[in-house]
Backbone and ligand atoms as CSV (ligand in chain L), in Angstrom:
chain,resi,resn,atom,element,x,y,z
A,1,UNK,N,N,47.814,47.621,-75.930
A,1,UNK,CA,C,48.414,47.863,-74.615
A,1,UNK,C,C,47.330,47.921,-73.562
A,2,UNK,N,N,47.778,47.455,-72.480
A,2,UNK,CA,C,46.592,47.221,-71.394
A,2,UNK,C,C,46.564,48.257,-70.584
A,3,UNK,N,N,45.375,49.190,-70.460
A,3,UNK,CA,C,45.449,50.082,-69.777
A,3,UNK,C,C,45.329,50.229,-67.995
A,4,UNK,N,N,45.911,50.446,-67.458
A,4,UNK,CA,C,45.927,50.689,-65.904
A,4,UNK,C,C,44.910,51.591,-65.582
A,5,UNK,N,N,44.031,51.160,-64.719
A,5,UNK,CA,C,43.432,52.286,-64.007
A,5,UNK,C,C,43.982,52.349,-62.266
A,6,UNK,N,N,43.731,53.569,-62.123
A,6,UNK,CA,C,44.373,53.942,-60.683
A,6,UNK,C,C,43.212,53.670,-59.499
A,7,UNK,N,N,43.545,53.785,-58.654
A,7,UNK,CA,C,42.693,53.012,-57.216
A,7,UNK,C,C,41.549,53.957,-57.497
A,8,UNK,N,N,41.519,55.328,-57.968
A,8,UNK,CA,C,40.609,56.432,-57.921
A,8,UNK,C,C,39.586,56.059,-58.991
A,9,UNK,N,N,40.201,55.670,-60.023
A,9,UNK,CA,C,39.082,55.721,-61.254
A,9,UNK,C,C,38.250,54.279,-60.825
A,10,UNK,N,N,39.151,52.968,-60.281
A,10,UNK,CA,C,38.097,51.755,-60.007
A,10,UNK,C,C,37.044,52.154,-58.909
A,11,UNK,N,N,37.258,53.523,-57.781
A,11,UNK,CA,C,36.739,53.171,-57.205
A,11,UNK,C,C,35.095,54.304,-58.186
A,12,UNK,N,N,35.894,55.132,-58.640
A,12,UNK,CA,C,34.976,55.705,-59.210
A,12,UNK,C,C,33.774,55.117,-60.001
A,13,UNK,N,N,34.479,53.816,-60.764
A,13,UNK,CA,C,33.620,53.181,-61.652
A,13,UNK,C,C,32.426,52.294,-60.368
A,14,UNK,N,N,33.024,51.810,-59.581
A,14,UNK,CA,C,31.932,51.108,-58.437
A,14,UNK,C,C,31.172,51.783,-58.109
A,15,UNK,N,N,31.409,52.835,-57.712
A,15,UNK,CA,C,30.616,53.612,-57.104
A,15,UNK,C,C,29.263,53.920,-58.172
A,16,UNK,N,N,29.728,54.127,-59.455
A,16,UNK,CA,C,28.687,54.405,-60.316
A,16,UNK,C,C,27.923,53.609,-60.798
A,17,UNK,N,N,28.676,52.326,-60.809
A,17,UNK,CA,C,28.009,51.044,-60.931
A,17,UNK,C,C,26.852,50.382,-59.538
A,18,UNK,N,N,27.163,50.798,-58.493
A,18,UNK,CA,C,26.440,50.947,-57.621
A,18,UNK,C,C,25.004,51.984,-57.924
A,19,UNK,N,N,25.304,52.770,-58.132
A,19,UNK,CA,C,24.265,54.064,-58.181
A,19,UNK,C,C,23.418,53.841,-59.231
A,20,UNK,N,N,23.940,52.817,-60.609
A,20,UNK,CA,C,23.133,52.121,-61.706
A,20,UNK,C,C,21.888,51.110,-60.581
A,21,UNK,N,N,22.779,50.536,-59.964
A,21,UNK,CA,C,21.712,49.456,-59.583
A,21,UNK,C,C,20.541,49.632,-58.445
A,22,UNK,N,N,21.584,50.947,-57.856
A,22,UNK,CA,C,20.175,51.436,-57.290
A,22,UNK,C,C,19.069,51.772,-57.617
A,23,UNK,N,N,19.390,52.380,-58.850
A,23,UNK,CA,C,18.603,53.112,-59.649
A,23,UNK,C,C,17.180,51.778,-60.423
A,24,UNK,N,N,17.791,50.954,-60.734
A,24,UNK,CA,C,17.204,49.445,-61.145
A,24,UNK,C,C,16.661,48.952,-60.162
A,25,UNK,N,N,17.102,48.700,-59.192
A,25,UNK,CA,C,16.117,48.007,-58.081
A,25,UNK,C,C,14.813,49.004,-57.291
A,26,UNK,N,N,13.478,47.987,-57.543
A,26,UNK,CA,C,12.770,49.047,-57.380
A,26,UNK,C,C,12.245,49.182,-56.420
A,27,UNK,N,N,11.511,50.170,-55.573
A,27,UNK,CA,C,11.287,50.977,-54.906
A,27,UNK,C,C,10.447,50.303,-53.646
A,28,UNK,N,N,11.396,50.251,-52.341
A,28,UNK,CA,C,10.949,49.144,-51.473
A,28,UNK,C,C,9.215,49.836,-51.648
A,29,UNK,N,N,8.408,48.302,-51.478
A,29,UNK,CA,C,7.267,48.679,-50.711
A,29,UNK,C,C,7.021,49.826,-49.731
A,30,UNK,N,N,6.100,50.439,-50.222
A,30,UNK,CA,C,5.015,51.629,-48.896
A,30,UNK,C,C,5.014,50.631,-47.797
A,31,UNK,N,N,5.706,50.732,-46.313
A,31,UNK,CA,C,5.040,50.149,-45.428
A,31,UNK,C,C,3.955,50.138,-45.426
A,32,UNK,N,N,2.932,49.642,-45.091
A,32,UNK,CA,C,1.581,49.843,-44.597
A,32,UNK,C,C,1.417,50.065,-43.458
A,33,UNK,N,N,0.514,52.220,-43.528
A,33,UNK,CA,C,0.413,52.434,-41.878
A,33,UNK,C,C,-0.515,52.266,-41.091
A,34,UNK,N,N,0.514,51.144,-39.902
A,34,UNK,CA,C,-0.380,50.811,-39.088
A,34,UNK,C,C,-0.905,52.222,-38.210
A,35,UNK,N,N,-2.292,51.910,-38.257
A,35,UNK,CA,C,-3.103,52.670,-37.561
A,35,UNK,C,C,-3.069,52.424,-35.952
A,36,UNK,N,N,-3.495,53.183,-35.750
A,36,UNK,CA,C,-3.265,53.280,-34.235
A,36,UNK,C,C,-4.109,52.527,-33.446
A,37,UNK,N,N,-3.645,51.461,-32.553
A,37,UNK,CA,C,-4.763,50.206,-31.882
A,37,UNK,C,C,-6.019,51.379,-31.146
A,38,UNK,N,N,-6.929,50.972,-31.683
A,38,UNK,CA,C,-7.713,51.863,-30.593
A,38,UNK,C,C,-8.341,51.266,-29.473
A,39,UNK,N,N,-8.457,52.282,-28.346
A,39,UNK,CA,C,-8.394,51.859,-26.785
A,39,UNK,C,C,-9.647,50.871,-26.882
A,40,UNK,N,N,-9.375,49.865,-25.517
A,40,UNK,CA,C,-10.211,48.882,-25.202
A,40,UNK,C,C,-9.850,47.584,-26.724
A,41,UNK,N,N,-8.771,47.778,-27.134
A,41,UNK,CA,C,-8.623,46.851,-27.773
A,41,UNK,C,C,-7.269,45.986,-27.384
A,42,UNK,N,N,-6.492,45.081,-27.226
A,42,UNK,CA,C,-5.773,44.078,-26.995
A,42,UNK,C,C,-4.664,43.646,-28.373
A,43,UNK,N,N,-3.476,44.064,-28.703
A,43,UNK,CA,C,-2.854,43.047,-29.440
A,43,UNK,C,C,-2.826,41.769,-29.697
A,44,UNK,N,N,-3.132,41.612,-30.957
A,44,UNK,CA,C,-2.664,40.029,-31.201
A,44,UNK,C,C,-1.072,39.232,-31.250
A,45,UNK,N,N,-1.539,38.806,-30.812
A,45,UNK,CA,C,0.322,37.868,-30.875
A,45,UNK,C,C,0.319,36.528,-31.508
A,46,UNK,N,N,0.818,36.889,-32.797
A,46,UNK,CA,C,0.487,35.488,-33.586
A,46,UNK,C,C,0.856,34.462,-33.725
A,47,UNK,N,N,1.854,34.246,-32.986
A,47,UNK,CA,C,2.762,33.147,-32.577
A,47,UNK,C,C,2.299,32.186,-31.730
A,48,UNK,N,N,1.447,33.270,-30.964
A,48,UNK,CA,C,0.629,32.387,-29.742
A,48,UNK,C,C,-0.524,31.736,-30.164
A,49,UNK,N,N,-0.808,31.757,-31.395
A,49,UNK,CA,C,-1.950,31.418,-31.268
A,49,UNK,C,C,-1.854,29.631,-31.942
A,50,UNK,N,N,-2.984,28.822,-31.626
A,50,UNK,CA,C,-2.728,27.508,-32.112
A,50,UNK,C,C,-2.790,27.415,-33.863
A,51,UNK,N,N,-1.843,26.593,-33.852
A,51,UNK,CA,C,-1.608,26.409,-35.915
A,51,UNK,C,C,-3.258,26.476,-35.754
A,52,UNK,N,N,-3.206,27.150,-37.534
A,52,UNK,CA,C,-4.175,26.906,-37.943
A,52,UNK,C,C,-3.911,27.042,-39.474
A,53,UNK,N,N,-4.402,26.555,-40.809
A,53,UNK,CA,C,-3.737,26.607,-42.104
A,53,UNK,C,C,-4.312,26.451,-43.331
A,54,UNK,N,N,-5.995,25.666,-42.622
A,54,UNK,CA,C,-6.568,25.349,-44.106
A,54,UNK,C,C,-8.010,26.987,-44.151
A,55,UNK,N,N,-7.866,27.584,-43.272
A,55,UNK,CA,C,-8.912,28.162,-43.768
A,55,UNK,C,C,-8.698,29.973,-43.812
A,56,UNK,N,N,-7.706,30.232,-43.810
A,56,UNK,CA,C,-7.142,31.294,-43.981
A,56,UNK,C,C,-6.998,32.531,-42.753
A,57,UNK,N,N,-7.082,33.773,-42.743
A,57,UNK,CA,C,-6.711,33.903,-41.502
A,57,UNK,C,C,-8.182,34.611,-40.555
A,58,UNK,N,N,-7.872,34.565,-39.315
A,58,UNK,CA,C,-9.333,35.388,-38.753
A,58,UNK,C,C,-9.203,36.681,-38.986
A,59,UNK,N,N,-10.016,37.558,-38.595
A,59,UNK,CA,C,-10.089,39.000,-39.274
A,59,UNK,C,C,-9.269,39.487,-37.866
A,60,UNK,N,N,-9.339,38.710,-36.743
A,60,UNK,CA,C,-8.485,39.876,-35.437
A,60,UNK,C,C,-7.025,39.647,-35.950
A,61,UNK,N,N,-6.401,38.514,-36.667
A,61,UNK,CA,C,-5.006,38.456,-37.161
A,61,UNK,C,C,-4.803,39.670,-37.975
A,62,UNK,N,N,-5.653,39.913,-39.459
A,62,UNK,CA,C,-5.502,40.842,-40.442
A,62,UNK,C,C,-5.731,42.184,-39.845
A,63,UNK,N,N,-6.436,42.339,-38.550
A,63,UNK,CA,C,-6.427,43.365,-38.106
A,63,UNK,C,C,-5.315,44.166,-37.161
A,64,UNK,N,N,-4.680,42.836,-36.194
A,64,UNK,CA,C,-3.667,42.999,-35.649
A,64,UNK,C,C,-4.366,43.413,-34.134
A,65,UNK,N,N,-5.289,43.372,-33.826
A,65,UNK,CA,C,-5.829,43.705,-31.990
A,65,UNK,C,C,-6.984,43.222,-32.245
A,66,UNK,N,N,-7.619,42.267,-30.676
A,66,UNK,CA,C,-8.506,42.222,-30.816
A,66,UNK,C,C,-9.429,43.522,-29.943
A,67,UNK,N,N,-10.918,43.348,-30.465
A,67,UNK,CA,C,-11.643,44.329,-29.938
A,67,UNK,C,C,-13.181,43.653,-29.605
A,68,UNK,N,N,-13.419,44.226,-28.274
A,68,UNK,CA,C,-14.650,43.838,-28.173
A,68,UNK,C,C,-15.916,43.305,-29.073
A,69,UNK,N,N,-16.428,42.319,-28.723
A,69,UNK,CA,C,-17.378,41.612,-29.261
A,69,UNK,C,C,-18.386,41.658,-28.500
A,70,UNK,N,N,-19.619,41.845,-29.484
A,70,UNK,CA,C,-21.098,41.423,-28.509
A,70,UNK,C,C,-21.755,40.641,-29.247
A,71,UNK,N,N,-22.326,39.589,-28.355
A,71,UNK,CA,C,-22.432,38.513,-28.894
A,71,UNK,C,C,-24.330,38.010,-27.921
A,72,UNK,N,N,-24.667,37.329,-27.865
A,72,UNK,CA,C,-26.024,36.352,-27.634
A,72,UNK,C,C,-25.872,35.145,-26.842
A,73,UNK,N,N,-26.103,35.102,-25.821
A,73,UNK,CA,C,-26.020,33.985,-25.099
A,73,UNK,C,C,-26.902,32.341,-25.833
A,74,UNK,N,N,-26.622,31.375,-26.511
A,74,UNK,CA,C,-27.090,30.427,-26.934
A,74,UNK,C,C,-28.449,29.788,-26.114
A,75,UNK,N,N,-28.371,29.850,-24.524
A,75,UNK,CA,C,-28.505,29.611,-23.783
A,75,UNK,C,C,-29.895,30.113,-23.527
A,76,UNK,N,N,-29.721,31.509,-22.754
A,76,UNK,CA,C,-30.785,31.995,-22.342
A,76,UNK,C,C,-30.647,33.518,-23.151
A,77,UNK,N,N,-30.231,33.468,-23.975
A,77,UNK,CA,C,-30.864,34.641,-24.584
A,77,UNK,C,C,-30.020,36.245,-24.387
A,78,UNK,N,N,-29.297,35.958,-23.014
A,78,UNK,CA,C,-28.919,37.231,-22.493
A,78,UNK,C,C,-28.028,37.724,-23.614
A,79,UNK,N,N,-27.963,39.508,-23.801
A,79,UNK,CA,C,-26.702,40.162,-24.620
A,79,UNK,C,C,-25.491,40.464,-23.271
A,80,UNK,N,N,-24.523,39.909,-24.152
A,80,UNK,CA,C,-23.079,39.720,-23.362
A,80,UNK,C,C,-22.163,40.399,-24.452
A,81,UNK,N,N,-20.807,40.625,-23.689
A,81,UNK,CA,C,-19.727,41.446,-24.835
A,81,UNK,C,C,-18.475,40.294,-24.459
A,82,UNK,N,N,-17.974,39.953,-25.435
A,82,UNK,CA,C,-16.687,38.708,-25.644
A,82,UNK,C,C,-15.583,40.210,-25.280
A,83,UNK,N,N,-14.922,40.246,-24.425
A,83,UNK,CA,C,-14.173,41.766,-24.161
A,83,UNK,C,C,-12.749,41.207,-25.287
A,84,UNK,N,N,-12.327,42.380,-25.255
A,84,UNK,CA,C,-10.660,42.188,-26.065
A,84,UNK,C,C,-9.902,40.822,-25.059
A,85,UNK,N,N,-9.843,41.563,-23.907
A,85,UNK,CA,C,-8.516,41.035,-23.167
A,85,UNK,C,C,-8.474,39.601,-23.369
A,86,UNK,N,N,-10.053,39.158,-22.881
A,86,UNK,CA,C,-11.050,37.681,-22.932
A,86,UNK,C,C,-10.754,36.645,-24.175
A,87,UNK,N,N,-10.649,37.518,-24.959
A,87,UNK,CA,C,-10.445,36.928,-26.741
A,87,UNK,C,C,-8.910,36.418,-26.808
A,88,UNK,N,N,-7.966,37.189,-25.894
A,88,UNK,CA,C,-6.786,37.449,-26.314
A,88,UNK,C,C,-6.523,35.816,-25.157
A,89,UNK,N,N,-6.826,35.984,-23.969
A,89,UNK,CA,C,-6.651,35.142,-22.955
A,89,UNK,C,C,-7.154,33.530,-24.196
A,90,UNK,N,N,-8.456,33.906,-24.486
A,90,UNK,CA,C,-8.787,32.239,-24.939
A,90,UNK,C,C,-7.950,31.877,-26.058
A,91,UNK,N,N,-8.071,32.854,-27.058
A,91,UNK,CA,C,-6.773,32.248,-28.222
A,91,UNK,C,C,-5.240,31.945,-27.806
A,92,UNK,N,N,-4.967,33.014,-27.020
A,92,UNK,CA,C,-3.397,32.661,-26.679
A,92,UNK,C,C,-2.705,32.127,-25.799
A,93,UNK,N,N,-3.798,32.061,-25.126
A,93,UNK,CA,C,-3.028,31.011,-23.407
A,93,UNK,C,C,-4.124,30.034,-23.349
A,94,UNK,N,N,-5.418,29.825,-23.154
A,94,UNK,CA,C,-5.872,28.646,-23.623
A,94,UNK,C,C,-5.790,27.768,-24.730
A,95,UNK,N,N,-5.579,28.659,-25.746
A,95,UNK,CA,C,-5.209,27.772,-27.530
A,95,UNK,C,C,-6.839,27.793,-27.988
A,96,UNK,N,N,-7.537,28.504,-27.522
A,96,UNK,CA,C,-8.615,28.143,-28.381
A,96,UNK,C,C,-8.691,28.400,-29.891
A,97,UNK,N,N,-9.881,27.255,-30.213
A,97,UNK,CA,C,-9.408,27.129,-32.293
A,97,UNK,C,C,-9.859,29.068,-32.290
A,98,UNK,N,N,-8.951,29.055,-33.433
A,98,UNK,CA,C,-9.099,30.598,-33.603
A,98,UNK,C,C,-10.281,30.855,-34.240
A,99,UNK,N,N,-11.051,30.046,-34.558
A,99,UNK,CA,C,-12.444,30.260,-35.423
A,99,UNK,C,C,-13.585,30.194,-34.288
A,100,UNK,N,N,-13.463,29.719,-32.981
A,100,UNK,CA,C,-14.553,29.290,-32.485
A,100,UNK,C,C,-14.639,30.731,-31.573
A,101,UNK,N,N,-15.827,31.160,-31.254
A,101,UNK,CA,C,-16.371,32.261,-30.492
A,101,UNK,C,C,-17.145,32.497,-29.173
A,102,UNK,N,N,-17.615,33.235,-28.564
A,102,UNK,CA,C,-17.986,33.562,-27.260
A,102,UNK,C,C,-19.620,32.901,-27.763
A,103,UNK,N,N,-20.249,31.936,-27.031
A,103,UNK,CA,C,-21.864,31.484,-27.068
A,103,UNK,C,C,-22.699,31.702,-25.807
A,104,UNK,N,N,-21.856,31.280,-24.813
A,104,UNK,CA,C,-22.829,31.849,-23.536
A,104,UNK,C,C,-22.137,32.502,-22.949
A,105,UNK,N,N,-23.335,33.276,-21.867
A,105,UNK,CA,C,-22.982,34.400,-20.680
A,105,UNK,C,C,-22.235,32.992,-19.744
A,106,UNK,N,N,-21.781,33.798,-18.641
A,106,UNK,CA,C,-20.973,33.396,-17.514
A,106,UNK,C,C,-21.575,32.291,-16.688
A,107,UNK,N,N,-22.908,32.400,-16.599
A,107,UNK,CA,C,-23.599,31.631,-15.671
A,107,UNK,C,C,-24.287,30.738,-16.577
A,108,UNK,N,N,-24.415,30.834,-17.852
A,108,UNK,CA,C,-24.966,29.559,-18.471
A,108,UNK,C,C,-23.232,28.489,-18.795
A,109,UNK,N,N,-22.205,28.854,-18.966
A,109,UNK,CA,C,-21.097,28.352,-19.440
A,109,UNK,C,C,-20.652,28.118,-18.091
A,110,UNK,N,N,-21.025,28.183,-16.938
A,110,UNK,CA,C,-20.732,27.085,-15.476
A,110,UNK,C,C,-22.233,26.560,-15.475
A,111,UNK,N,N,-22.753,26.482,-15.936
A,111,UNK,CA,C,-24.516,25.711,-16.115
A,111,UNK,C,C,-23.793,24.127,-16.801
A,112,UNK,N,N,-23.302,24.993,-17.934
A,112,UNK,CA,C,-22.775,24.165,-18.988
A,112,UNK,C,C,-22.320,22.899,-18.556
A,113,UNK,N,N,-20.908,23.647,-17.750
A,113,UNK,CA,C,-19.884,22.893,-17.481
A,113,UNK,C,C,-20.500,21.913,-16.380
A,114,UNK,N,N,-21.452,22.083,-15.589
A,114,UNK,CA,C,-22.418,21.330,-14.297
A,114,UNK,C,C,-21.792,19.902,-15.489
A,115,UNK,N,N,-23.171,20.418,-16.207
A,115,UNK,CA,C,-23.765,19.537,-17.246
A,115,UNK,C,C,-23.208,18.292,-17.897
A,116,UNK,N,N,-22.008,18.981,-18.013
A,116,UNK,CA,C,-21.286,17.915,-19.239
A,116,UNK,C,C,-20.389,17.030,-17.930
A,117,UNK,N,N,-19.983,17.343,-16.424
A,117,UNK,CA,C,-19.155,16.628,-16.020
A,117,UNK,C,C,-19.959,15.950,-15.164
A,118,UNK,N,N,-21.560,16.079,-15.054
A,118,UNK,CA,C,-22.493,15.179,-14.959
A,118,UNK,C,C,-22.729,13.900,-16.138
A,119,UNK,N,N,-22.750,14.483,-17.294
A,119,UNK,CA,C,-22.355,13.401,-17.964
A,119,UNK,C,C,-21.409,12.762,-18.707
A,120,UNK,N,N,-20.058,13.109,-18.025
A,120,UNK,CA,C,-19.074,12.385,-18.091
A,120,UNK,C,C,-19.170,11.048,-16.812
A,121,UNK,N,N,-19.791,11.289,-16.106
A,121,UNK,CA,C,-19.643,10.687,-14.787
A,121,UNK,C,C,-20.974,9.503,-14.752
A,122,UNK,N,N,-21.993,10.041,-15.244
A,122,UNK,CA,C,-23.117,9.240,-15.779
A,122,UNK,C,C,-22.494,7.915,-16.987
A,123,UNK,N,N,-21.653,8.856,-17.766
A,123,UNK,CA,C,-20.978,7.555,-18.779
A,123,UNK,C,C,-19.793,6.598,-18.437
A,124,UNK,N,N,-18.893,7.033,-17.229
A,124,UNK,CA,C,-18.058,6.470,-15.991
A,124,UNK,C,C,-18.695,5.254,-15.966
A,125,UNK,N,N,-19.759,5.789,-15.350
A,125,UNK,CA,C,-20.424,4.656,-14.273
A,125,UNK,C,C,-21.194,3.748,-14.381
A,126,UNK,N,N,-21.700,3.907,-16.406
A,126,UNK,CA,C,-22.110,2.955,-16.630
A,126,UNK,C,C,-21.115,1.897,-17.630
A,127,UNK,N,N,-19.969,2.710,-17.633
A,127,UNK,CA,C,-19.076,1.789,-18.021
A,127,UNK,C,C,-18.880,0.719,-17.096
A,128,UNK,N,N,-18.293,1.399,-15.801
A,128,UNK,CA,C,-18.482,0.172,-14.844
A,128,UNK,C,C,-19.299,-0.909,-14.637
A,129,UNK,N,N,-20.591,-0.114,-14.448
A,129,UNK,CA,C,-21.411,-1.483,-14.586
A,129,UNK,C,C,-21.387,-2.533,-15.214
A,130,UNK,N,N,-21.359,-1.918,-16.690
A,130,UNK,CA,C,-21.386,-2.822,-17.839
A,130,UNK,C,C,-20.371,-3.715,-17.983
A,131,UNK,N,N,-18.703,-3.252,-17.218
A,131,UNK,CA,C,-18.145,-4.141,-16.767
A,131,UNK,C,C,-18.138,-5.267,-16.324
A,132,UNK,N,N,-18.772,-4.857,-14.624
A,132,UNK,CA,C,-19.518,-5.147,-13.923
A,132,UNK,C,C,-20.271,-6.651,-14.255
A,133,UNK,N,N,-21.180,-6.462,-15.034
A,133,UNK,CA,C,-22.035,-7.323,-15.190
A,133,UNK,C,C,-21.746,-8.104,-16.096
A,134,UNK,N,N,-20.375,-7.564,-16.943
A,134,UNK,CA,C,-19.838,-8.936,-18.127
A,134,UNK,C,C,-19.370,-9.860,-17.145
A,135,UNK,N,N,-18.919,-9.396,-16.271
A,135,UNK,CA,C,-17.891,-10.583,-15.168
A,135,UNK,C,C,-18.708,-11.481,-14.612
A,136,UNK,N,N,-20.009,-10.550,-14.345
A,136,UNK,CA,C,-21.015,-11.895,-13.846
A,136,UNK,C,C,-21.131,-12.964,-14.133
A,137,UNK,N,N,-21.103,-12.455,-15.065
A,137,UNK,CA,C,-22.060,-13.351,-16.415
A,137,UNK,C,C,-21.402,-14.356,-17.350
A,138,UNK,N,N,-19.662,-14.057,-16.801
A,138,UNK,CA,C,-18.627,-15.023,-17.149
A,138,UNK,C,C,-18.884,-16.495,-16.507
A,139,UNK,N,N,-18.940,-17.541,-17.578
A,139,UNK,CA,C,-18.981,-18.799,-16.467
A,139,UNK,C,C,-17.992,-18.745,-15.395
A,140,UNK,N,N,-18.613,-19.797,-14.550
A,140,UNK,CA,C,-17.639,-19.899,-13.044
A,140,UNK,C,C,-17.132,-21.421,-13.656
A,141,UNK,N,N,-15.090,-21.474,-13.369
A,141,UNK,CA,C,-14.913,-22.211,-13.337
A,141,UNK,C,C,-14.448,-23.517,-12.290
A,142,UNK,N,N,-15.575,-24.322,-12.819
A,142,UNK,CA,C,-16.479,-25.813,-11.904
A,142,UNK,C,C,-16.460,-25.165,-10.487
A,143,UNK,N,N,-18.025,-24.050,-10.437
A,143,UNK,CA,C,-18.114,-23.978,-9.109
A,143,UNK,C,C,-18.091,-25.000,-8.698
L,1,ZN,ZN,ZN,-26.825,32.646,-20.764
C-alpha cells in the first residue's frame, strides 16, 4: 500500500534535505581582507587599463592602488617621484602599456619630446626630397 505523506511531513523532509546539503557544501571562501588603501595612494581600476595577457599581472593590479614611486631621471640624473594619481592618469586614460614606467623628470621628457618631433620632421623632409629628386631624374617625355 502506498503511503501518503501530508503537506507537513514533505515539507519537513525538504527542509532536512536542505540542511544535509548545506551541511556538504563547503565553506564559502575567507574573503580576503582588504586592507585599508593607504593615503597618497590612488585606486586601480582594472577595466581601464589596456589588455594586457601574456605576462601576468603588475604588482599595482595585485595590490589594488597605486602608490608613489621614486624613480631616476634616464636623462640627467635628477631623483623624481612617479606620484599615485600620475600612474593612475598614464595607465587609465592614456592606456599606457602597464609594464612601462616613469624615466625622466618633467623637463627632460619636454627635452625629449623637442627631440623626437625634430626628428620626425627631419625624416618628413627628406622624404620629400627624395621624392623630389626621383621626379627629376624621371626622363622627360621628347623634351
Ligand atoms: Zn631629467
Amino acid at each position: 500500500m502506498k503511503a501518503y505523506k501530508s503537506g507537513k511531513q514533505r515539507r519537513a523532509e525538504i527542509c532536512a534535505a536542505r540542511a544535509a546539503k548545506r551541511l556538504r557544501r563547503p565553506a564559502p571562501a575567507a574573503q580576503p581582507v582588504q586592507a585599508p588603501r593607504p593615503r597618497g595612494t590612488a585606486p586601480v581600476a582594472p577595466g581601464q587599463l589596456r589588455p594586457h595577457n601574456s605576462y601576468g599581472e603588475p604588482d599595482f593590479v595585485r595590490r589594488g592602488y597605486y602608490e608613489d614611486l621614486p624613480f631616476r631621471c634616464v636623462d640627467c640624473g635628477a631623483e623624481g617621484v612617479w606620484t599615485a594619481v600620475r600612474q593612475k592618469w598614464w595607465y587609465e586614460v592614456a592606456k599606457g602599456d602597464v609594464f612601462t614606467t616613469a624615466l625622466r623628470c618633467a623637463a627632460c621628457r619636454a627635452k625629449e619630446r623637442l627631440r623626437k618631433e625634430a626628428a620626425r620632421r627631419a625624416h618628413q623632409e627628406g622624404l620629400l626630397a627624395k621624392r623630389a629628386a626621383k621626379h627629376r631624374l624621371a626622363p622627360l617625355p621628347f623634351g
